[in-house]
C-alpha positions in Angstrom: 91.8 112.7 106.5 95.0 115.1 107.5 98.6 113.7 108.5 99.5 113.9 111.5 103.9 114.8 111.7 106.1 114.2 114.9 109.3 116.8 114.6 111.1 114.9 117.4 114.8 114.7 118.1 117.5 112.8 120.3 118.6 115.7 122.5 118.2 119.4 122.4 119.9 122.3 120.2 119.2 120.4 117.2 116.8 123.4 115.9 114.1 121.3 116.1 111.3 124.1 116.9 113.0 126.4 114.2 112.7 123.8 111.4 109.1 123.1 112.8 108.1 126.0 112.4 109.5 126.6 108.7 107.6 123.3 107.9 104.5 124.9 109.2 104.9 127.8 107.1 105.8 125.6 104.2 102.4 123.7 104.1 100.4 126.6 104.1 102.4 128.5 101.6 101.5 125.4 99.5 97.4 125.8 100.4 97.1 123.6 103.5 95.3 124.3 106.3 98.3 123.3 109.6 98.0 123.7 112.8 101.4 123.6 114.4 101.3 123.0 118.7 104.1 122.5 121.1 104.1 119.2 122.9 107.2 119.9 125.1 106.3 120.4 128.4 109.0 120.3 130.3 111.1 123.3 127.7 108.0 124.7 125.9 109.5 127.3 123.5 106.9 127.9 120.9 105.5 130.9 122.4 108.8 132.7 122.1 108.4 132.9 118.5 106.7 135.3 116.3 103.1 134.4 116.9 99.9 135.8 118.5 99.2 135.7 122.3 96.9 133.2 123.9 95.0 133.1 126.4 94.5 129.0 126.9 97.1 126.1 127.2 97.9 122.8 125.5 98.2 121.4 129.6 94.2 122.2 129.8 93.7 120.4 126.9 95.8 117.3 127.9 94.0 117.5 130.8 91.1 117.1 129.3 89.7 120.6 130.5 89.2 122.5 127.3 88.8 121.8 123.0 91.5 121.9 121.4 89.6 124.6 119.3 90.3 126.5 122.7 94.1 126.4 122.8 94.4 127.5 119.2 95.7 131.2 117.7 95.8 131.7 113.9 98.2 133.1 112.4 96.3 136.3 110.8 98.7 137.4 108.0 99.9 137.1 104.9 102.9 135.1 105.7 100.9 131.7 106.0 98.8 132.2 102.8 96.9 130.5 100.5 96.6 127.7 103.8 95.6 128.7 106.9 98.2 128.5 110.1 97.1 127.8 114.1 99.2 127.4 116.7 98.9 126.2 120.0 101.6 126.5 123.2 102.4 125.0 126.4 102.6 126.6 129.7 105.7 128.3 130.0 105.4 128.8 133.8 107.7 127.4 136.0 104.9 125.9 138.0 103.0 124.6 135.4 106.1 123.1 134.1 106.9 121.6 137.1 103.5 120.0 137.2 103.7 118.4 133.8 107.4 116.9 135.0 105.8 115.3 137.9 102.7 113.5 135.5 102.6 109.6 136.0 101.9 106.6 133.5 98.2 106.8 134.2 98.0 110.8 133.5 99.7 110.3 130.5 97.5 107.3 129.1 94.7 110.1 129.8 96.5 112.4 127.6 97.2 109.9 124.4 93.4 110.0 124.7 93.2 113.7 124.6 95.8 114.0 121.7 93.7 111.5 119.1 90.6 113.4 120.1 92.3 116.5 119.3 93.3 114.8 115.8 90.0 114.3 115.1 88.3 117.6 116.1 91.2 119.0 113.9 90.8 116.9 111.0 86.8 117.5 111.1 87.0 120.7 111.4 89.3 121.1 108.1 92.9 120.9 109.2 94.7 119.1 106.6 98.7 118.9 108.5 98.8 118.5 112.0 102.7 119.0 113.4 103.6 118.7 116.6 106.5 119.6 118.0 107.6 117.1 121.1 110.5 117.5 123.8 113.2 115.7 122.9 114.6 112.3 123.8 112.2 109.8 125.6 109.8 111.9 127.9 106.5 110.1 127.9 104.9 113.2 126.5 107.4 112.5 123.6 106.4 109.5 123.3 102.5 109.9 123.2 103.1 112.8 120.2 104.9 110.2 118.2 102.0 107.5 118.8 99.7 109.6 117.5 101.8 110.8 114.4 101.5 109.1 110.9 105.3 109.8 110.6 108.6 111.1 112.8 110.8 113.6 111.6 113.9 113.3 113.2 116.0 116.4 113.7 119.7 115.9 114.6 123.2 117.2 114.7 126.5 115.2 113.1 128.1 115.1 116.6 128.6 111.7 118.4 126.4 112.0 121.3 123.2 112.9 119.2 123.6 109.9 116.7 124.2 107.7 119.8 120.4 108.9 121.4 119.1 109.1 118.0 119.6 105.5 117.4 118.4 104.4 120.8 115.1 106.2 120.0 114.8 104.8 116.6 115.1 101.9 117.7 113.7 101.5 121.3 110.5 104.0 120.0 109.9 104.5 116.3 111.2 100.4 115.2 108.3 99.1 118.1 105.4 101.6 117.2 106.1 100.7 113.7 106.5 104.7 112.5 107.9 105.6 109.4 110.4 108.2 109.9 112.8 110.4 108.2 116.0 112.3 109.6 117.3 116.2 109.3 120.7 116.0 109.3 121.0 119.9 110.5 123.9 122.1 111.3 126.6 119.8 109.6 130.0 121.3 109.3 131.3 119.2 106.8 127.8 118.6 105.0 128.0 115.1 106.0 127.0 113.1 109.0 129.2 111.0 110.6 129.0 107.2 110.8 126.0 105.6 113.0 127.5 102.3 114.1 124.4 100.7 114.9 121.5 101.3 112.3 123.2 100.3 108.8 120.0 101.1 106.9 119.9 105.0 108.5 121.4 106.5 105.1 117.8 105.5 103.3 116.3 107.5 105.5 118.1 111.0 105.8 115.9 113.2 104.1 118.1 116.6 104.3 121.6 117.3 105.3 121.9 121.0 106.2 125.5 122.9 107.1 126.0 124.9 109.9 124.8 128.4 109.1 125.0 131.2 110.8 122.1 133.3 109.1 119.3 130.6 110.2 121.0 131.1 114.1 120.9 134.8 113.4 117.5 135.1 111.9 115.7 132.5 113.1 114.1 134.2 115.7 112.2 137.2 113.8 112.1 135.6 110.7 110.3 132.4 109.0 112.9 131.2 106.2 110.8 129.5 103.8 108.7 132.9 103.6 111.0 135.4 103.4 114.2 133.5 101.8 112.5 130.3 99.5 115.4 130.3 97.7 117.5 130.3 100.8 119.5 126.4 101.0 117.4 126.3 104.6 114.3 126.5 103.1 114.9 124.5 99.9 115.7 121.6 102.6 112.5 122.1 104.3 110.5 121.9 101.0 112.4 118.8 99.9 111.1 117.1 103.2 107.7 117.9 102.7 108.0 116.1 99.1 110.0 113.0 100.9 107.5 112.7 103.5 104.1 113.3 101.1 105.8 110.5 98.6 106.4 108.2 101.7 103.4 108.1 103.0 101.6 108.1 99.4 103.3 105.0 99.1 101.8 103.0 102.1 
């Protein structure tokens, strides 16, 4: 049976989509099979990124109109060997957005439905990492992706007003659903985060604490760190996750 990551964070600009996309990568330079699918939407931004065109969306699939199979592109390079790499968007549309924003509780009890299906065709059909990539804060959407995950990886930024949301969700989502999770630190100007009033056990679970670097901003876009730059800080912190999170949930 795969593992199912949630790469969620408080509020936006915390590079959430660029580090999931780098932890992607990072499984299947390591010979696993990933599929990597944007949950957000209400900001989908997957599609932006270096990957191959598609002709189906993850809405149909949450809507129960298509296979996930459907909604999937692999990544047909070099760049994602020994593994395999699929990836699946939302609508970027402004309609279609629009749409999803207007979704009530009962569509979106549909849709946790349509996501452990998905799990399951996935896992059956031999993806071993399944990471999806939510919206941030508390959107049900959000929510549903970190239902269905096996763990939460948190993605934040040292300033006040993300450690204020972050601990609201850790605690009003992730505490309740009884998730294990782990938190990026990212884009830290002093390499430290600052002091989280609230949640005295959070230093147990940063997993990575990143500085602010202007190279990932830079080259983020066109290039996938923990392929062409291993060695690079960025990457080394995205490999040290993937150890954290494979020894936390070997452990349960």
């Amino acid at each position: 049976m795969g593992i199912t990551i949630a790469v969620h964070s408080s509020k936006g600009g915390s590079g959430k989509t660029s580090f999931a996309i780098n932890l992607a990568f990072a499984y299947a330079s390591a010979g696993k099979n990933v599929c990597l699918i944007d949950a957000d939407l209400k900001a989908p931004s997957l599609f932006n990124y270096m990957f191959p065109e598609s002709d189906c969306w993850l809405n149909e699939v949450l809507e129960g109109k298509c296979a996930i199979s459907d909604a999937l592109v692999e990544v047909d390079d070099d760049s994602a060997s020994p593994g395999r790499l699929y990836v699946g968007y939302c609508n970027p549309e402004i309609d279609a957005v629009r749409e999803m924003s207007g979704k009530d509780r009962k569509w979106q009890s549909k849709a946790l439905k349509h996501i452990m299906n998905a799990k399951k065709d996935l896992f059956s059909s031999g993806v071993d990492v399944l990471i999806i990539d939510t919206g941030p804060g508390v959107d049900f959407t959000s929510v549903n992706a970190i239902a269905a995950a096996d763990y939460v990886l948190m993605i934040t930024k040292p300033d006040k007003s993300h450690q204020k949301y972050m601990e609201q969700v850790i605690e009003g989502i992730y505490l309740p659903l009884s998730k294990p999770y782990g938190i990026v630190m990212n884009k830290c100007h002093t390499g430290m985060p600052v002091a989280i009033a609230g949640l005295n056990d959070v230093k147990e679970h940063i997993l990575a604490t990143i500085p602010c670097l202007c190279d990932v901003a830079i080259r983020s876009d066109s290039e996938v760190f923990t392929v062409k730059d291993p060695d690079h800080s960025f990457s080394k912190a995205v490999f040290n996750v993937i150890s954290e999170i494979d020894k936390c949930l070997n452990d349960e």
